[in-house]
C-alpha positions as CSV (number, residue, x, y, z in Angstrom):
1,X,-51.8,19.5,2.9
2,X,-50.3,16.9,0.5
3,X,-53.0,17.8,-2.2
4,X,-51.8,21.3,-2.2
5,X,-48.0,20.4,-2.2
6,X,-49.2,18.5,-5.6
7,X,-51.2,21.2,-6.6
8,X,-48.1,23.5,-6.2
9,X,-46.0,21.3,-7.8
10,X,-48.0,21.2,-10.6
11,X,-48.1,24.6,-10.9
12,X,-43.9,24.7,-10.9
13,X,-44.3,22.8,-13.7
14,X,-46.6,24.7,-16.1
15,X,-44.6,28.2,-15.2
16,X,-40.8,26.5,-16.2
17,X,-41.8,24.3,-18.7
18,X,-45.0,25.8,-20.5
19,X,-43.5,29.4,-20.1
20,X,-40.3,28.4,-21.9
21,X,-42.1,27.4,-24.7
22,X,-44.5,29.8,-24.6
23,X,-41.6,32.1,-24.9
24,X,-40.0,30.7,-27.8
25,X,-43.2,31.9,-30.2
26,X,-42.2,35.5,-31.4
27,X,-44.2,38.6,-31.0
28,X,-45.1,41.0,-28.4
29,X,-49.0,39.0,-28.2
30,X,-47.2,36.4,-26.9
31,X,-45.2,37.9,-24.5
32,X,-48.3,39.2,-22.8
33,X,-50.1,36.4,-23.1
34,X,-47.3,34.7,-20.8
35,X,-47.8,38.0,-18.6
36,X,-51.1,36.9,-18.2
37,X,-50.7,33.3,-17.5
38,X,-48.2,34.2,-15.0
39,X,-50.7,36.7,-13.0
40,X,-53.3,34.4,-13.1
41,X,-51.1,31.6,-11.7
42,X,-50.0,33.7,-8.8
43,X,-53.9,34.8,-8.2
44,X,-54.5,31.1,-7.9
45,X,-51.7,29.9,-5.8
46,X,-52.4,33.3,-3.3
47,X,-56.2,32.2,-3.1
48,X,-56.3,28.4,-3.3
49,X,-53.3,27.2,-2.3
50,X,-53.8,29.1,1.5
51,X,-52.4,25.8,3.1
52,X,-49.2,24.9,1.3
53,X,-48.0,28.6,1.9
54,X,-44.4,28.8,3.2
55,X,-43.7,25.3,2.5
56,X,-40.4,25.4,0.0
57,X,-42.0,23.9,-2.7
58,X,-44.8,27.4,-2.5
59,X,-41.8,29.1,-2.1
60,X,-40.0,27.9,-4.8
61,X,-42.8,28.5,-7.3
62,X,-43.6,31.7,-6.4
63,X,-39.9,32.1,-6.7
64,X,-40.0,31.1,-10.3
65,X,-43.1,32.8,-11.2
66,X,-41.8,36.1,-10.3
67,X,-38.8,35.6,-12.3
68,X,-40.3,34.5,-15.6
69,X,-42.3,38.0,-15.2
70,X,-39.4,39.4,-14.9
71,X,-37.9,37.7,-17.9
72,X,-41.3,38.7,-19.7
73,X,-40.4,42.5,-18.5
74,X,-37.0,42.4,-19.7
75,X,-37.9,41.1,-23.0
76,X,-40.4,44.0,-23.6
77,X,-38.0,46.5,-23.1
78,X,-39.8,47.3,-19.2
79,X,-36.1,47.5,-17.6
80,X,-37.8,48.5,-14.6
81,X,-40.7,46.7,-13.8
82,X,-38.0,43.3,-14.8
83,X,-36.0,44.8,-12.0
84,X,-39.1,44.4,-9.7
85,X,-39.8,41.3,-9.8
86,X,-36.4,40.2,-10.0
87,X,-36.2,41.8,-6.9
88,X,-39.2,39.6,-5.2
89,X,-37.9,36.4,-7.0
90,X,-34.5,37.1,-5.1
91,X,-36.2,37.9,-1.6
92,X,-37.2,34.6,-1.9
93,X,-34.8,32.5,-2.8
94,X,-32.4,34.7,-0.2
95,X,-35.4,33.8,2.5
96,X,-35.1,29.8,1.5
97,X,-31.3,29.9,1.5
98,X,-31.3,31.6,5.1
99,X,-33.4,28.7,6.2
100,X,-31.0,26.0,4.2
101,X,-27.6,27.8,3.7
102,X,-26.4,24.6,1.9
103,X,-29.0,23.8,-0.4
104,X,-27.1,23.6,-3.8
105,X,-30.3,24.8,-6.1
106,X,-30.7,27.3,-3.6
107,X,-27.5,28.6,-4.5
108,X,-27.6,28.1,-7.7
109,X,-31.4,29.7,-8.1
110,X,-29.6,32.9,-6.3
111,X,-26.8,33.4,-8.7
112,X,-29.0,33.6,-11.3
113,X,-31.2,36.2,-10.3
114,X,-28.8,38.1,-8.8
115,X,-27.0,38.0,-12.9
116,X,-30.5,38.8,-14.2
117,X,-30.3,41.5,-11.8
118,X,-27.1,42.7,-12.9
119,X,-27.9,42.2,-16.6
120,X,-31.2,44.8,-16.4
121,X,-29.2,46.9,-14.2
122,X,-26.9,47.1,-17.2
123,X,-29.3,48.1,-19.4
124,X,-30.2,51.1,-16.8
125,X,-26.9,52.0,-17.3
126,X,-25.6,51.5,-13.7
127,X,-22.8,50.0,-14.2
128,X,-21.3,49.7,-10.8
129,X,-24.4,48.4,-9.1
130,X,-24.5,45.8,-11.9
131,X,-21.2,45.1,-11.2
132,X,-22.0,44.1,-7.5
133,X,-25.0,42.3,-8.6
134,X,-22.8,39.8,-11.0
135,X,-19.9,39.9,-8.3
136,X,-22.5,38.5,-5.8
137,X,-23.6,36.1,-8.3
138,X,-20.0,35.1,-8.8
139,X,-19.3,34.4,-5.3
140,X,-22.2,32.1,-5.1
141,X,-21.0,30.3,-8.2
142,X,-17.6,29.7,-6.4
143,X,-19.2,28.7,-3.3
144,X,-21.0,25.8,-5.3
145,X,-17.6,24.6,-6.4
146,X,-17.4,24.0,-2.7
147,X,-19.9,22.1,-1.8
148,X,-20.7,18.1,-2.7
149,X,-23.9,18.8,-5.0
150,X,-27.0,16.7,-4.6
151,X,-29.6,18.0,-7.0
152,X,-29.0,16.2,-10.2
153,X,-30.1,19.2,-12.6
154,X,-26.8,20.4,-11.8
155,X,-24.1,18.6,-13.6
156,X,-20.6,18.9,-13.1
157,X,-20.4,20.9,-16.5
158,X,-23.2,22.8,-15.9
159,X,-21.6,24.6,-12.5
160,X,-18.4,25.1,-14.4
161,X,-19.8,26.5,-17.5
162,X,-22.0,29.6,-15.0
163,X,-18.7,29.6,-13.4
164,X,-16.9,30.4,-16.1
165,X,-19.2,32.8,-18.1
166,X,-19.4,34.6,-14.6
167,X,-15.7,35.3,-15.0
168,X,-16.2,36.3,-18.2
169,X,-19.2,39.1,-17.6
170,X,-17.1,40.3,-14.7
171,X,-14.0,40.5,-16.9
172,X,-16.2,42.9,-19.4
173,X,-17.4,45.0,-16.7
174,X,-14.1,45.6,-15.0
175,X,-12.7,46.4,-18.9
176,X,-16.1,48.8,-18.9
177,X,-14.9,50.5,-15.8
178,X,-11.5,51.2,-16.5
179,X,-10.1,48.4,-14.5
180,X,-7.4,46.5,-17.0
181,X,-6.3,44.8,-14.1
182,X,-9.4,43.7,-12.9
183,X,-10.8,42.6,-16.0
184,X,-7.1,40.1,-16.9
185,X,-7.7,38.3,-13.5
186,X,-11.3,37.5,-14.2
187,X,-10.5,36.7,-17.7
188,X,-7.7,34.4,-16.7
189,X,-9.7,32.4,-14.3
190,X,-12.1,32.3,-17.2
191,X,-9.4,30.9,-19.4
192,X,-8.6,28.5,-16.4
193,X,-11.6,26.9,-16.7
194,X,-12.3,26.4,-20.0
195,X,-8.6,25.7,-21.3
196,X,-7.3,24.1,-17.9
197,X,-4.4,26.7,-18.4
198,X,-3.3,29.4,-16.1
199,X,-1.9,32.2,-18.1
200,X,0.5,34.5,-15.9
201,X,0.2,37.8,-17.7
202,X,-2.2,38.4,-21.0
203,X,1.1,38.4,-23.1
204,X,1.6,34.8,-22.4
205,X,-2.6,34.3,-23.9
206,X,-1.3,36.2,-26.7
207,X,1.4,34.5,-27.6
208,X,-0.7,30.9,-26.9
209,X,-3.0,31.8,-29.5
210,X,-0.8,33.4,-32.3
C-alpha cells in the first residue's frame, strides 16, 4: 500500500510538472504528444495502481490528469471534449471535498475547474451557464477567505489575486448580459481588492483615475 501511495505520487508529479513544460513547446505535435502521455498515465494508474485506488492522493491525480486533458482539449480548439474531462476532474475534486469540506486545496482545486468550466462554456457560446460556472467558482474563492489556510502553495496573495480576477470575469459577463448593475458591484469589489478602495458608484472610479 505505501509503494503505491509513492508510486501515485510520483505520477502527480510527472502530470503537473512535466505536462507544464511539455506544454510550453509550440505546435499541435506537441500537444498530442501530452495527449498521449496523459492516456497512457491513466492506463497505468487504472491497471497497476489497483491498491492505492480511492486513497486522496489516487484521487487527486486522477483529478489532475483529467484536467490537463482537458487543458490539452481546449488548446486544440476541442471545446467539447475539454468540457468532458473538465467535467470528470470536477466530479472528483467535488467527491474529495464532500469527504473533507474544509480542505483549502480542495477548494481551491474546485474553483478552478469550475472557471475552466466556465471559460470553454464561453467559447460554446453559453453564456449564462458560463456564468454560473464562474459564479460557483467565485463563491468558493470567498469561502477560502474564510477559512485559516494550511497548504502552503497557497499564499496570502495568491487567494486574493483568484479572488480578485474572479470579480473581474464576473464583472465582464454581467456587462455581456446586459446587467450594468451587476457588472459595477463585481467590478467594485474587484477594485477593493486590488486598490484597498471602495468606490460607491462608478463616477467616483472615474473621477479617481482622471
Amino acid at each position: 500500500q505505501h509503494q503505491a501511495q509513492l508510486a501515485v505520487s510520483a505520477i502527480y508529479d510527472v502530470v503537473t510538472k512535466i505536462d507544464t513544460k511539455v506544454r510550453e513547446q509550440p505546435g499541435e505535435g506537441m500537444q498530442q504528444l501530452r495527449l498521449d502521455v496523459l492516456d497512457d498515465t491513466r492506463e497505468r494508474m487504472d491497471s497497476i495502481l489497483e491498491s492505492a485506488k480511492g486513497s486522496a492522493t489516487f484521487n487527486r491525480t486522477a483529478a489532475a490528469l483529467e484536467q490537463h486533458a482537458g487543458d490539452v482539449y481546449k488548446e486544440l480548439g476541442r471545446t467539447e471534449e475539454a468540457v468532458e474531462h473538465y467535467e470528470k476532474c470536477r466530479e472528483t475534486i467535488e467527491a474529495m471535498a464532500g469527504e473533507d469540506p474544509d480542505n483549502d486545496a480542495n477548494i481551491f482545486n474546485l474553483a478552478v475547474v469550475y472557471e475552466k468550466l466556465g471559460s470553454v462554456t464561453l467559447e460554446l457560446e453559453d453564456i449564462a451557464v458560463a456564468r454560473e460556472h464562474h459564479r460557483k467558482s467565485l463563491d468558493l474563492r470567498i469561502r477560502l477567505t474564510q477559512l485559516t489556510i494550511t497548504d502552503p502553495r497557497l499564499t496570502p496573495e495568491k487567494v486574493k489575486e483568484s479572488l480578485a480576477g474572479a470579480y473581474l470575469t464576473q464583472a465582464g459577463l454581467a456587462s455581456a448580459l446586459g446587467d450594468p448593475a451587476g457588472a459595477w458591484e463585481f467590478l467594485s469589489r474587484y477594485l477593493e481588492i486590488q486598490e484597498a478602495v471602495r468606490y460607491s458608484i462608478p463616477r467616483e472610479f472615474l473621477s479617481a483615475i482622471e
